[in-house]
C-alpha positions in Angstrom: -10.9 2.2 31.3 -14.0 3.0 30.6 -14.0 5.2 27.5 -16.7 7.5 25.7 -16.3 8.0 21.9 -17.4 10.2 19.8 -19.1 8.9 17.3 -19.0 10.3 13.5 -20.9 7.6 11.8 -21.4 4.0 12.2 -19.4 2.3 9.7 -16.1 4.4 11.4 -17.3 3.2 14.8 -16.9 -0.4 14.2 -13.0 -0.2 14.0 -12.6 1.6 16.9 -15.6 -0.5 18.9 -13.9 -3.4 18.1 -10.3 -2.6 19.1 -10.7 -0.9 22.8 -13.3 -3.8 23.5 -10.4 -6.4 22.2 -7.8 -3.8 24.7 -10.2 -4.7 28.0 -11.7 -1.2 27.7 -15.1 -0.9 27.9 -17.1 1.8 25.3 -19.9 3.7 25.0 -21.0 6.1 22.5 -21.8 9.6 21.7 -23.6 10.3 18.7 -23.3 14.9 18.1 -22.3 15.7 14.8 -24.7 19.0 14.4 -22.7 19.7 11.3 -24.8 17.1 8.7 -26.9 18.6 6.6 -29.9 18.3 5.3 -31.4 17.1 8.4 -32.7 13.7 6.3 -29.4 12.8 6.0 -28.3 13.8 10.0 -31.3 11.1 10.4 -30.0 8.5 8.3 -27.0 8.7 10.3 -28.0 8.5 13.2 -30.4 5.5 12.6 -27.2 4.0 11.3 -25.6 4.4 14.3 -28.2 3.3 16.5 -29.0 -0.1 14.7 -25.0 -0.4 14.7 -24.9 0.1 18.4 -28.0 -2.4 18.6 -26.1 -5.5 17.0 -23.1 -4.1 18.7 -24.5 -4.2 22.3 -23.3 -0.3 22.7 -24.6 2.4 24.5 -24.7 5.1 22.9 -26.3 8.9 23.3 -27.6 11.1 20.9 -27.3 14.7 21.3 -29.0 17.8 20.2 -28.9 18.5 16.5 -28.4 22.0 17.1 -27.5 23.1 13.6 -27.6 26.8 14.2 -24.9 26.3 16.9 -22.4 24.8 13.9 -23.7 27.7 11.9 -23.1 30.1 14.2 -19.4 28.9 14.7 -18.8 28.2 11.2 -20.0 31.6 10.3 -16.7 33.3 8.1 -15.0 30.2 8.4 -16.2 28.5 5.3 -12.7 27.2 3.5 -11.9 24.0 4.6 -8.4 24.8 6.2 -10.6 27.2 8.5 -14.6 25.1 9.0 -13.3 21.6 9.7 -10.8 22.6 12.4 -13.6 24.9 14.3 -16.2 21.9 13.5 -14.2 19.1 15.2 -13.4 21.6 18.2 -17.2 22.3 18.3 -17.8 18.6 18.3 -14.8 17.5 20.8 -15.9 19.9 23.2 -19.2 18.3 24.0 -17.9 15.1 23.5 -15.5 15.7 26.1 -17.7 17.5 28.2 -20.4 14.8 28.3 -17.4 12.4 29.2 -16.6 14.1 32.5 -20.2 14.9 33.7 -20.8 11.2 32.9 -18.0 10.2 34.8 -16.0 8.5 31.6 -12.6 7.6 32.5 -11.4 9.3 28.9 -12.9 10.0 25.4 -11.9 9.6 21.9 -13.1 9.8 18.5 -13.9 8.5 15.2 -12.5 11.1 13.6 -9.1 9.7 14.1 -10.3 7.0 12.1 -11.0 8.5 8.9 -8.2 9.3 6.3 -10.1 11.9 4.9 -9.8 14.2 7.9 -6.7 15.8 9.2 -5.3 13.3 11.9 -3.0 15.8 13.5 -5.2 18.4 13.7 -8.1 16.3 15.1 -5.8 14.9 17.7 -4.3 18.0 18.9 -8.1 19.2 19.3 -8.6 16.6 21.2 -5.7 17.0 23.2 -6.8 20.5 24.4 -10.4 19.9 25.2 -8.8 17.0 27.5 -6.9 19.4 29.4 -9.4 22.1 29.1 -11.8 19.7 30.6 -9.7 17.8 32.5 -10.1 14.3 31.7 -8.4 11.9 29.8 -8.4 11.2 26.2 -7.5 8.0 24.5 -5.6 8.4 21.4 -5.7 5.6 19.1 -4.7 6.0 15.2 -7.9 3.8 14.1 -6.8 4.6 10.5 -5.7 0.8 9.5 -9.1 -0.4 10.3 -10.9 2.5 8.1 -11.9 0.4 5.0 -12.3 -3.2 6.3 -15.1 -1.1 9.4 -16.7 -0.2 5.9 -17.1 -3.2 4.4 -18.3 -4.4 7.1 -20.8 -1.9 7.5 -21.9 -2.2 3.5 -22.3 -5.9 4.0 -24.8 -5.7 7.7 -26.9 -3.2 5.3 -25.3 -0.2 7.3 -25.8 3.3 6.0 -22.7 4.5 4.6 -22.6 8.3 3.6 -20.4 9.5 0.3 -19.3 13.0 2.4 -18.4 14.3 5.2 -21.9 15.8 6.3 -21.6 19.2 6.6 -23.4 21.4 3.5 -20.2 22.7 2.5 -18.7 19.5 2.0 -21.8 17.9 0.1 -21.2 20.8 -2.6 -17.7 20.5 -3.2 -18.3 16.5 -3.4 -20.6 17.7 -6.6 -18.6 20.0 -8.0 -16.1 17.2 -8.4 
């Protein structure tokens, strides 16, 4: 298959990269994560991901930042049981949309490779905008591979952030 995914970061694409290449699939990437915040750090991810997908021979597409769209969605839903759900929709939407225009045969994600994020949650999301948009999408639990991709990444001189990206999460990492 030829498979799009959603990119997070770059150290949690190298897992995933890895595997559906070692599967026969091949990949491509989709960098749209307008949740980061400040926008120095959305940049430092990004260039992460694009020096990752260098080495790695990857394709991969940067969206918009469009910051004000997360903002607009996240607006009164700022307790984490309520703004990550509505931010991984946000961001699987696109993803999945970008798939079928591009004529993908299915999409995934990163996020299904962090264990900070809620697995079940970000599947079933994923599950919906695939039949909302009618294409495939790839599940994978690309959990096992989360701290070894990171390693990795820390050892090619890889950006690796210490939060999830959006504002909200940056403060409660402080408050910590």
């Amino acid at each position: 298959m030829n498979i799009l995914l959603h990119i997070c970061c770059a150290p949690c694409a190298i897992f995933p990269i890895e595997g559906l290449r070692k599967e026969g699939h091949e990949a491509a990437g989709f960098f749209y994560n307008p949740n980061v915040h400040p926008y120095s750090e959305y940049k430092k991810r990004r260039a992460a991901a694009e020096k990752y997908a260098l080495e790695a021979g990857l394709s991969v597409t940067s969206s918009d930042y469009d910051i004000e769209n997360w903002f607009q969605h996240i607006a009164y839903n700022e307790a984490p049981k309520n703004r990550c759900p509505v931010c991984w929709r946000l961001r699987m939407e696109r993803a999945a949309k970008f798939a079928k225009t591009s004529e993908f045969d299915a999409f995934t994600t990163t996020l299904l490779g962090s264990p900070y994020q809620d697995h079940g949650i970000v599947k079933k999301i994923c599950e919906d905008m695939a039949k909302q948009v009618d294409i495939k999408f790839y599940y994978k639990d690309f959990r096992p591979g989360f701290r070894e991709a990171h390693d990795k990444a820390r050892s090619k001189g890889i950006y690796c952030q210490s939060y999830c990206g959006c504002v909200f999460s940056e403060k409660e990492r402080l408050e910590k």
